[in-house]
MARMAR-908032 format. One record per residue (C-alpha): chain; x, z, y. Coordinates in steps of 0.5 Angstrom, whole numbers, m for minus. Each point is the difference from the previous one (the first is absolute). Layout:
- cadena,x,z,y
- A,X,Z,Y
...
This chain:
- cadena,x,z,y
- A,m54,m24,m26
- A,m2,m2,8
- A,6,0,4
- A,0,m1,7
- A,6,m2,6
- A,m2,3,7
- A,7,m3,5
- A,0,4,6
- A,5,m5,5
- A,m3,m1,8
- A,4,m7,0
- A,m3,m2,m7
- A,m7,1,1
- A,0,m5,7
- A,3,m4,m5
- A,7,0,5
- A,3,2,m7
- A,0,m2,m7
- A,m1,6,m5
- A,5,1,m5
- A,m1,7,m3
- A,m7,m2,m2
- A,1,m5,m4
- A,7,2,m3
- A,m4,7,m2
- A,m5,m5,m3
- A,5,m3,m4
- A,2,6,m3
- A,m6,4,m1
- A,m2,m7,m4
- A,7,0,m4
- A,m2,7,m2
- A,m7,0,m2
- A,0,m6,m2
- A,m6,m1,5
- A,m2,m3,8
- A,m1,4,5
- A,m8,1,2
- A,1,0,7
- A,6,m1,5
- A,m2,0,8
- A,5,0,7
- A,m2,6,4
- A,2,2,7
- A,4,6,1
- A,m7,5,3
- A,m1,6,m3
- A,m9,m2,0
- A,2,m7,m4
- A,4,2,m5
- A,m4,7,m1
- A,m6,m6,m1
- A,3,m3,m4
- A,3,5,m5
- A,m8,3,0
- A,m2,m7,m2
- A,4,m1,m6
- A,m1,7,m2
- A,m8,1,1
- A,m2,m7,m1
- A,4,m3,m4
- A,2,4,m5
- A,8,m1,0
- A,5,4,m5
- A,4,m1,4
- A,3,m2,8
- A,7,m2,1
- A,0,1,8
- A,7,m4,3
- A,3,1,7
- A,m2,6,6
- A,4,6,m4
- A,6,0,5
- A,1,4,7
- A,m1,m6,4
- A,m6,2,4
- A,m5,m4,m2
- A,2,2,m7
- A,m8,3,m1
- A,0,m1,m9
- A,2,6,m2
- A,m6,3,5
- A,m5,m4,m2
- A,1,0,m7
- A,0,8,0
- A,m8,m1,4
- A,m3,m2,m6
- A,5,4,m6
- A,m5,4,m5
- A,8,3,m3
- A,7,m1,2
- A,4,m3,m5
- A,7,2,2
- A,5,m1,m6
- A,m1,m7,1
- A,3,0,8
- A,5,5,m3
- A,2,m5,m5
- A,1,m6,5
- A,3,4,5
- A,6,3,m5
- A,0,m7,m3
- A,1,m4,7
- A,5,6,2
- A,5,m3,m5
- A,0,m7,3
- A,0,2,8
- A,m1,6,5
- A,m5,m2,4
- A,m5,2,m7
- A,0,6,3
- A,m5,m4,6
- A,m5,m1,m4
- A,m7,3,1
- A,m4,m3,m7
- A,m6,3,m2
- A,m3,m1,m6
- A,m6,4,m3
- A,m7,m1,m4
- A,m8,m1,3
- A,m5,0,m6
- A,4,m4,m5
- A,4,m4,5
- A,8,1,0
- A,2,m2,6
- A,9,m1,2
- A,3,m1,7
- A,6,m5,m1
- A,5,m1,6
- A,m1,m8,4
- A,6,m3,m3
- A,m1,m4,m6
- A,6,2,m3
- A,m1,8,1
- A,m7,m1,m1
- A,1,m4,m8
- A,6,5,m1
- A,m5,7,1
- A,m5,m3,m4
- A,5,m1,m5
- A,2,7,0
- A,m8,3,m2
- A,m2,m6,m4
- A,1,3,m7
- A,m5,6,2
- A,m5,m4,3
- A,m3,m3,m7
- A,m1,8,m2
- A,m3,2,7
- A,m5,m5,0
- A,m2,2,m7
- A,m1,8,2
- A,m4,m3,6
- A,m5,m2,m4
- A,m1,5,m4
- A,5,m4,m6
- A,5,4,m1
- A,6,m2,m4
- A,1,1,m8
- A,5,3,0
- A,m3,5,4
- A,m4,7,m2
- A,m4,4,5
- A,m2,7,m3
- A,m2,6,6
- A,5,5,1
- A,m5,5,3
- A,m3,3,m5
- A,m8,2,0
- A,0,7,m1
- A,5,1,6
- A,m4,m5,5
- A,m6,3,0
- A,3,6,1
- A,4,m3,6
- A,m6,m2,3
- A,m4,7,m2
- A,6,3,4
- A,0,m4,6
């Protein structure tokens, strides 16, 4: 699995601000898989930048998944969430939702956030807040679903899994004939 950690911070990409969600995300992205995180780098908070970014280790380096941290809030450079849409093939909703509630029992201010999280070819990609400790605690919430989303990405899906197609054929030709 490649895993890369993109921290969106004005102040820590001038190096006036040492970055701490970043490396608390890679601690525990290696507690839980078990593996070191691929790529980590500090962006400032610009649209094009983070965008290049995140095409970068989609296009070019074939991540499975990006964690993005930092920029999701209301403050008016906050721009993670609009660059990280720019480049999402699929939304992957049920993750913000199941941060958002989860979030929601620990502070009001949950209800501020403007995570995204989504799919381009192969690639998860999952806005986190800034904070280091709001960032390890969303991460939390979807790290059970992730090793299975990761598989169905690949095309690899679960075992415990059968697929069979709902649409019988006969009735699917004759929907198309009547179109």
């Amino acid at each position: 699995m490649r895993i890369g950690i993109l921290t969106i911070s004005d102040r820590a990409s001038r190096g006036e601000y040492e970055d701490e969600s970043g490396p608390a995300l890679r601690e525990m992205v290696q507690q839980h898989f078990g593996e070191d995180v691929d790529l980590t780098f500090i962006v400032p908070d610009e649209f094009m930048e983070i965008k290049r970014a995140l095409l970068k280790w989609c296009d070019d380096a074939k991540l499975d998944l990006i964690l993005t941290t930092g920029g999701t809030g209301f403050a008016p450079r906050d721009v993670t969430p609009e660059a990280t849409r720019a480049v999402l093939e699929k939304d992957a909703p049920g993750l913000v939702q199941a941060m958002i509630a989860a979030s929601l029992q620990k502070t009001p201010h949950a209800m501020l956030t403007r995570m995204a999280a989504g799919i381009r070819g192969q690639t998860l990609i999952v806005n986190l807040p800034g904070n280091p400790k709001a960032a390890c605690e969303n991460l939390q919430v979807i790290l059970p679903a992730l090793p299975h989303a990761l598989e169905l990405l690949r095309g690899k899906p679960g075992e415990h899994h059968t697929y069979e197609n709902p649409i019988d054929e006969e009735e699917r030709k004759r929907d198309i004939a009547s179109d």
